[in-house]
C-alpha positions in Angstrom: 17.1 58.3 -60.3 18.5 61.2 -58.8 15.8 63.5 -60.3 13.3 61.3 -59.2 14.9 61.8 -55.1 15.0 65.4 -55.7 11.3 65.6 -57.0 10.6 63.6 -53.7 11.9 65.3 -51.2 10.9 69.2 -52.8 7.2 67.8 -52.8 7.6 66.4 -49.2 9.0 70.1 -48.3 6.7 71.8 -50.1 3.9 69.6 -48.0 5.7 70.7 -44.8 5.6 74.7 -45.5 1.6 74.0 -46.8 1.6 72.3 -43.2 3.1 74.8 -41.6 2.1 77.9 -43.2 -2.0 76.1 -42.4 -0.7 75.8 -39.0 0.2 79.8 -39.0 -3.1 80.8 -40.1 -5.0 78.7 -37.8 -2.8 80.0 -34.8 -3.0 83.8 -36.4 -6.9 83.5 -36.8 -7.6 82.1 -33.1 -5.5 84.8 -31.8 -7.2 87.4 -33.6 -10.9 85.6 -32.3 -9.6 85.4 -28.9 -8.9 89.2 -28.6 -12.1 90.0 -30.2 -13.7 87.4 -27.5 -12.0 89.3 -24.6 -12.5 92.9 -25.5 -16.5 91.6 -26.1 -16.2 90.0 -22.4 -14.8 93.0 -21.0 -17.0 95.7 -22.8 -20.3 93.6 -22.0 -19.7 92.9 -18.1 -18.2 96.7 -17.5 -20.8 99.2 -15.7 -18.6 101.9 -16.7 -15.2 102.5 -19.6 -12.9 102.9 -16.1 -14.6 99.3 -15.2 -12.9 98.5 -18.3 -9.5 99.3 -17.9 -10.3 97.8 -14.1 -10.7 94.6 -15.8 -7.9 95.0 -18.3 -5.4 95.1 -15.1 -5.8 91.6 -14.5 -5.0 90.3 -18.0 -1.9 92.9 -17.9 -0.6 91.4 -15.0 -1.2 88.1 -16.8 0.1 88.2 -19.9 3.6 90.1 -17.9 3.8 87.1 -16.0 3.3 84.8 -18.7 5.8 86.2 -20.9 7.4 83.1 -22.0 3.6 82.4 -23.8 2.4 86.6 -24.6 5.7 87.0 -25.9 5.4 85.0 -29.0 1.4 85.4 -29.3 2.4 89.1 -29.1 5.1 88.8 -32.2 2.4 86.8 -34.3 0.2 89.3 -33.9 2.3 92.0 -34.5 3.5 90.3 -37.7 -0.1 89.5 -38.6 -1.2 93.1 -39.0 2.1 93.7 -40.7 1.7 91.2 -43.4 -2.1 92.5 -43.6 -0.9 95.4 -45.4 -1.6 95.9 -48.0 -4.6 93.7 -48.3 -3.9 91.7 -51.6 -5.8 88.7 -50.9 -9.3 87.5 -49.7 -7.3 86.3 -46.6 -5.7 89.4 -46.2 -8.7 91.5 -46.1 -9.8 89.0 -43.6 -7.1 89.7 -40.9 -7.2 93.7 -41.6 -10.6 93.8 -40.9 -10.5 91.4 -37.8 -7.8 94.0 -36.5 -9.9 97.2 -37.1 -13.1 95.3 -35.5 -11.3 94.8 -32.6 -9.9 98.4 -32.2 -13.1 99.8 -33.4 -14.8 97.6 -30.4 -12.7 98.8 -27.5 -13.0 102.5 -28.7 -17.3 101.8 -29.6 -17.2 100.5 -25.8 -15.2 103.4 -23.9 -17.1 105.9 -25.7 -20.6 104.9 -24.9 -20.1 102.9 -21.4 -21.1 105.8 -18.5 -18.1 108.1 -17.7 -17.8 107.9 -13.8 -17.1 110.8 -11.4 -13.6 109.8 -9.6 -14.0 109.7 -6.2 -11.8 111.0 -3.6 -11.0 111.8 0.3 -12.6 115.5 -0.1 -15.8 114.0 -1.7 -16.3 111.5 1.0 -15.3 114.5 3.7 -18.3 116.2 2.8 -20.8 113.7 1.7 -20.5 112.8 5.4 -20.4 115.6 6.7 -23.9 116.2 4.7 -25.4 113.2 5.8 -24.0 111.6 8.6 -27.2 111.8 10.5 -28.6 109.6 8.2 -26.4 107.3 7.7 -26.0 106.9 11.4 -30.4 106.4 11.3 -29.5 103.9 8.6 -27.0 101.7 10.3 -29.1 102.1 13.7 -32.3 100.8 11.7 -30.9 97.7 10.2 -29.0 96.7 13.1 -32.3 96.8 15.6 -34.1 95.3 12.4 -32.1 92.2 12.0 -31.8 89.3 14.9 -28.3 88.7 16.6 -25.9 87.0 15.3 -27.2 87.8 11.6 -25.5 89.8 9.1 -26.3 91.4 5.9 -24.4 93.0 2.9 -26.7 94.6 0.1 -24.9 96.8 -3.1 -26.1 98.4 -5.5 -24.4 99.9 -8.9 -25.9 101.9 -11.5 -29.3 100.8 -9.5 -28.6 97.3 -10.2 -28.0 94.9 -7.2 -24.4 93.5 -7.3 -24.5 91.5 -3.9 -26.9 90.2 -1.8 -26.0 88.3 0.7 -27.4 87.4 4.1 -26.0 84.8 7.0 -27.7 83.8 10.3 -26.6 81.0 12.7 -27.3 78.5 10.5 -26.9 79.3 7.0 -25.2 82.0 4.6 -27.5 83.0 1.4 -27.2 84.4 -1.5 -30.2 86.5 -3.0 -29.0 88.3 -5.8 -31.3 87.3 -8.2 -34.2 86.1 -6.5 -37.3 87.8 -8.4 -40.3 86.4 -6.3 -41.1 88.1 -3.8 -42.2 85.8 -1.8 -39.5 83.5 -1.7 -37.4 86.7 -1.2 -39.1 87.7 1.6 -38.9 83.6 3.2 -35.5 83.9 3.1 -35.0 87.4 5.0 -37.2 86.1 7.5 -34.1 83.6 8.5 -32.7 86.7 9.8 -35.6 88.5 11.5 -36.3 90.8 8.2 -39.1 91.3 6.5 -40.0 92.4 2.7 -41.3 96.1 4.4 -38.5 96.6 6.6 -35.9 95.8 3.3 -37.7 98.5 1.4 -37.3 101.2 4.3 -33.6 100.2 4.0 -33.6 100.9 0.8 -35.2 103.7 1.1 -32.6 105.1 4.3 -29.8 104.6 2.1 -31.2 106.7 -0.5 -31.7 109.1 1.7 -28.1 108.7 3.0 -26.5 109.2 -0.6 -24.9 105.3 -0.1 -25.4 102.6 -2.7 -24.4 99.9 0.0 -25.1 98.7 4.0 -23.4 95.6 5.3 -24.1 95.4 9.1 -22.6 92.1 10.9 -23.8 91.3 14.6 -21.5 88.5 14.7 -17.8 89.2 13.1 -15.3 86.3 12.8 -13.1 89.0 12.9 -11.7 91.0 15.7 -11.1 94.1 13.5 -15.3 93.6 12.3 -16.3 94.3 15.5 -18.7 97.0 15.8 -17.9 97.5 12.4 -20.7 98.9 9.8 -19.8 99.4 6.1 -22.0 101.9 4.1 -20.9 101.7 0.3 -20.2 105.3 -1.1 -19.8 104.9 -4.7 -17.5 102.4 -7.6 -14.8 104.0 -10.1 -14.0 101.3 -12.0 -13.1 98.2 -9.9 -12.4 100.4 -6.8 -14.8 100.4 -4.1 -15.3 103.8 -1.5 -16.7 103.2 1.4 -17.3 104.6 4.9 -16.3 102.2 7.9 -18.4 103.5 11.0 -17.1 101.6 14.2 -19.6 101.8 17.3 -16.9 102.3 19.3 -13.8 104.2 19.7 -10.8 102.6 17.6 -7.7 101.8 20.0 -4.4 103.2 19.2 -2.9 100.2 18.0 -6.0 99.9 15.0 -5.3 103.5 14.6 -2.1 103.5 13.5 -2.8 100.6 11.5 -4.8 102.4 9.6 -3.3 105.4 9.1 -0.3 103.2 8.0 -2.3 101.7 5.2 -2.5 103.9 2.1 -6.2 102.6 1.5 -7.7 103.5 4.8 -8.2 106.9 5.8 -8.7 107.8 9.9 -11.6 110.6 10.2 -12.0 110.3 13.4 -12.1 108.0 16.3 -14.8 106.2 15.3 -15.0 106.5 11.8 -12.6 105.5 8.6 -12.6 106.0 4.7 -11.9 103.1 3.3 -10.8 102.1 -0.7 -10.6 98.4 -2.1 -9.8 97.3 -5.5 -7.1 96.9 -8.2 -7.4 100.2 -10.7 -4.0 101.1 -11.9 -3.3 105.1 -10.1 -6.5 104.5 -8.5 -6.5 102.0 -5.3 -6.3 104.1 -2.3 -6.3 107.6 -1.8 -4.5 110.1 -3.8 -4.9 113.0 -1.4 -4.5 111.3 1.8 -2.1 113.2 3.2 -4.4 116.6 3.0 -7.1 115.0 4.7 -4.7 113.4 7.4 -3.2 116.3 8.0 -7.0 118.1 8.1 -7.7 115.3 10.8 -4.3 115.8 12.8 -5.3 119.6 12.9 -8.7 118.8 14.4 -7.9 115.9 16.6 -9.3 112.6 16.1 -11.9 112.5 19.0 -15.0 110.6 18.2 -17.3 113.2 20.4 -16.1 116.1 17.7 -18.9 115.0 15.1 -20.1 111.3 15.0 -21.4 111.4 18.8 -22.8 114.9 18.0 -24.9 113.2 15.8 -26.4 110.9 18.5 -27.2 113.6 20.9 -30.5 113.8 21.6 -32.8 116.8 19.6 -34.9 119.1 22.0 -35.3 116.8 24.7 -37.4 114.0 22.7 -34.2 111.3 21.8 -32.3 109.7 24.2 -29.0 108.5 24.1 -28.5 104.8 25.8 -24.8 104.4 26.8 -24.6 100.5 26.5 -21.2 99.6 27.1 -20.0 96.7 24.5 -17.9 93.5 24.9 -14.4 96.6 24.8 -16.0 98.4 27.4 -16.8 101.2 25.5 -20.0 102.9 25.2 -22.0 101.4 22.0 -23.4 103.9 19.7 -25.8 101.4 18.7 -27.7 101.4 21.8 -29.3 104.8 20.8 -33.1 105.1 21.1 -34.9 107.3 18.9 -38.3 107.2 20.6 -39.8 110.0 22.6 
C-alpha cells in the first residue's frame, strides 16, 4: 500500500517538473521572440544606426524602472544562453541560434543603416553664417505666402517627409502621406497656399541647407512669438535647429536661454536650439566655446541677422513694422524694387 502512495505521489511530481520545466520553455522561447521582435522594430523604423541607440534609450530607461519584471526576464535569459551550451539537443540548437540571430541582427542593422555626421554648435555657427540670407528669404517667403493666423511645420529626413502639418482658424491637418496632388493642394489652400508656392518652399530651403520650416502667425505661446524654426539636421533622435525670432529677445528670455543647456543664444534675435533624448547627445557639448564666442562679440541683433535685411544697392527696402512688443518686425521686409 505504501508502494502504491509512493508511486502516486513521484508520478504526480514528476507531472509538476514536466509542467513546470513546459512552462520554462514557453517563457524562455517568448522572451527570446520578443527580443528578436524589438531589435526587428528598432532596426526597421531607424533612418540611421545612432537612430537606433536613440530608440534603445527608451526601453533602457524602461526595463531600469521595471526592475522588479527585467530582473528576472534578464536571469532567464542569461540562464538560457548558458544552458544552450553546448548544444546537445534539437532544442538546444534552437535557443543558440535564436541568440546569435538576434546579435547578428542588431550588428547586420548598425553596420548598414547610414552613419550620420554629429552635429554641433560650430557646425551650426557657420552653416548660418553661410546662408543666413537665405534662410532669412525663406522664412520671409512662407510667412507673406501663408494667411494670418495659419501655421505650418514641414520636415524632412533622408528626403523623406517626417511631418506635415498645417493649422488655420478652423482646423489642424495632417498631410504626411497625402499622394494626390490634388487633394494635397485642397488642403493647403485652407491656409492661403498653393501646390507652386509649396514647391518654391521646398526649393528655398534647399537652397538654405535646412531640411525643415515651421512658421506660426498665431502662437498659443508667448515664448512662439515671432518665432520661426528652420530644421538643421537629425543625429539620432536629436533634432538641431535654428530659432530666428523677428524680434529682439528681452533679457529675461535671454537668460533663460542661456540657462538651458539645449539652447544656445547667438545673438539677439537668433538661438540654436537641440531637442531629443540621445544618451551624451541632447544639447550641446561645446556650449560654453560658442557662449563665450558670443559674450566676446556681444549679443546685438544689428551685428549680423539685421545686416542681412539691409537693403542691396538701393533696390530692397527695409519696412520697420513695429510688432505687438513694440519692436521693429524683421518680417515686414520688402524685397521689391
Amino acid at each position: 500500500m505504501l508502494n502504491l502512495h509512493t508511486k502516486h505521489y513521484l508520478a504526480i511530481e514528476m507531472k509538476i517538473k514536466s509542467a513546470l520545466g513546459y512552462s520554462y520553455r514557453m517563457v524562455e522561447i517568448l522572451l527570446i521572440l520578443s527580443i528578436t521582435a524589438g531589435i526587428l522594430s528598432i532596426g526597421l523604423n531607424s533612418h540611421d544606426n545612432a537612430e537606433m541607440g536613440g530608440l534603445l534609450s527608451p526601453c533602457i530607461v524602461a526595463i531600469v524602472w521595471m526592475w522588479f519584471v527585467s530582473l528576472p526576464l534578464f536571469v532567464i535569459y542569461v540562464v538560457s544562453f548558458l544552458r544552450s551550451i553546448p548544444p546537445s539537443s534539437i532544442y538546444k540548437k534552437a535557443v543558440l541560434s535564436l541568440h546569435f540571430l538576434n546579435v547578428a541582427l542588431w550588428v547586420l542593422f548598425y553596420l548598414f543603416l547610414p552613419k550620420p555626421e554629429p552635429c554641433d554648435a560650430a557646425l551650426m555657427e557657420k552653416h548660418y553664417m553661410t546662408h543666413h540670407a537665405d534662410m532669412y528669404d525663406l522664412i520671409r517667403y512662407v510667412s507673406s505666402s501663408i494667411d494670418d493666423g495659419c501655421s505650418i511645420d514641414l520636415q524632412y529626413r533622408n528626403d523623406e517627409v517626417v511631418t506635415f502639418t498645417i493649422r488655420s482658424k478652423r482646423s489642424f491637418k495632417e498631410l504626411k502621406g497625402i499622394e494626390n496632388e490634388y487633394e494635397l493642394g485642397t488642403k493647403l489652400h485652407s491656409i492661403g497656399l498653393s501646390m507652386q508656392e509649396l514647391k518654391e518652399i521646398q526649393s528655398k530651403m534647399r537652397k538654405a541647407g535646412v531640411i525643415g520650416v515651421e512658421v506660426d502667425k498665431d502662437p498659443i505661446s508667448v515664448w512662439d512669438a515671432g518665432k520661426s524654426i528652420l530644421l538643421f539636421r537629425w543625429y539620432g533622435v536629436n533634432r538641431y535647429q535654428f530659432a530666428l525670432y523677428d524680434h529682439t529677445l528681452t533679457e529675461t528670455e535671454r537668460d533663460e536661454v542661456m540657462r538651458l543647456h539645449q539652447f544656445i543664444l547667438y545673438n539677439d534675435s537668433v538661438v540654436f536650439e537641440s531637442y531629443g533624448g540621445y544618451p551624451g547627445g541632447r544639447g550641446f557639448p561645446d556650449k560654453d566655446k560658442i557662449q563665450v564666442k558670443v559674450d566676446e562679440i556681444g549679443t546685438d541683433a544689428t551685428a549680423v541677422t539685421s545686416a542681412v535685411l539691409k537693403a542691396k544697392e538701393g533696390k530692397k527696402t527695409l519696412l520697420h513694422i513695429p510688432d505687438t512688443f513694440g519692436n521693429y518686425c524683421f518680417m515686414g521686409t520688402f524685397w521689391g524694387d
